[in-house]
C-alpha positions in Angstrom: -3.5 17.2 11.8 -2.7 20.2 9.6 -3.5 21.2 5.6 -0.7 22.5 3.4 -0.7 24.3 0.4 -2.4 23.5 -2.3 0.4 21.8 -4.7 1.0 19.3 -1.6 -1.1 16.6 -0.1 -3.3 16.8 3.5 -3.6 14.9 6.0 -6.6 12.6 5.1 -4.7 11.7 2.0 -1.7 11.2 3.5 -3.3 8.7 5.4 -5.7 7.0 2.8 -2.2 6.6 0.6 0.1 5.4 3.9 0.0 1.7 2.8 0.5 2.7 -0.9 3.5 4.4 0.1 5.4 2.3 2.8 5.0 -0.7 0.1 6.3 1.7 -2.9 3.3 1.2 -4.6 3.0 4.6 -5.7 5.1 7.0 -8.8 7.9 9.0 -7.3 6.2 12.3 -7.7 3.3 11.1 -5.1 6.4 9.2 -3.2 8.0 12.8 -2.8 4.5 14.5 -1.9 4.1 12.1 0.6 7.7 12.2 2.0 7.3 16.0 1.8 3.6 15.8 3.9 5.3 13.7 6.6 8.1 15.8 7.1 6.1 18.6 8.1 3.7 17.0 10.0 4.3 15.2 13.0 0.7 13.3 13.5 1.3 11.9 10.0 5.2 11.1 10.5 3.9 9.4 13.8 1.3 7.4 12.2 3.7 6.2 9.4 6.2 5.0 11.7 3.5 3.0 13.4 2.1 1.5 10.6 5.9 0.8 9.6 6.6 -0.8 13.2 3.0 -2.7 12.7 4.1 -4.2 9.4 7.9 -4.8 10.5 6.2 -6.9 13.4 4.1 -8.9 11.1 6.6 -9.7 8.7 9.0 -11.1 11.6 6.3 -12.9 12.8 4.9 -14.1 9.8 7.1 -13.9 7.5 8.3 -18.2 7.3 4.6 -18.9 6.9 4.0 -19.3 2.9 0.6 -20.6 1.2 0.4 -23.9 0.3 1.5 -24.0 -3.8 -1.9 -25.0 -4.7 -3.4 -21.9 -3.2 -0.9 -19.8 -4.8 -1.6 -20.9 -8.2 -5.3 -20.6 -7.6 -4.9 -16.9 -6.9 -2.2 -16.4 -9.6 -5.1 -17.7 -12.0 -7.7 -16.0 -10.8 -5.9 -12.1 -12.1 -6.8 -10.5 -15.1 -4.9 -7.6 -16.1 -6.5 -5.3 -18.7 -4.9 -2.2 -20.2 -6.7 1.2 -19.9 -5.8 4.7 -21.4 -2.4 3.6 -21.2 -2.5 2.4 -17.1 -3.3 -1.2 -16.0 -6.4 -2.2 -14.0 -6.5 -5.6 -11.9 -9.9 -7.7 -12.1 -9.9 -9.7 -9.3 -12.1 -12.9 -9.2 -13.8 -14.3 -5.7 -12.1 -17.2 -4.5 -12.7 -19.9 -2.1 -10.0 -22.4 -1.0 -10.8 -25.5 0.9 -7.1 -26.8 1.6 
């Protein structure tokens, strides 16, 4: 895998963030650094489209299965959502099901 220039992100990041960014969990400007990482790196770009097969799979396989509603509300319960300098943090709380 290769390093670019400074203003762009590397390779280790690129993969640390991969999840972040095929869910759109992450602000456009990282979006675009990302986007702009894979495009010039083929180990990453092949990487992405395997994690995007991987996840494509699981959801066609797995995606009629839904959590029983009383497991659902549990976790739902359980977050806590604090604001920080302006961002929000997630507390998440342990928790053990026996449905």
């Amino acid at each position: 895998m290769s390093e670019h220039a400074e203003d762009h992100v590397d390779c280790s990041e690129t993969m640390y963030r991969i999840m972040e960014y095929l869910d759109g969990e992450m602000t456009e400007a990282d979006h675009e650094r990302i986007a702009e990482h894979l495009r010039g790196c083929q180990p990453c770009l092949d990487e992405h489209d395997l994690e995007r097969m991987v996840k494509a799979l699981v959801k066609r396989s797995c995606g009629r299965e839904q959590a029983p509603a009383a497991l659902r509300t549990t976790i739902m319960q359980s977050f806590s959502t604090y604001s920080v300098d302006g961002g929000v943090v997630q507390e998440y709380t342990e928790i053990r099901y026996d449905g």
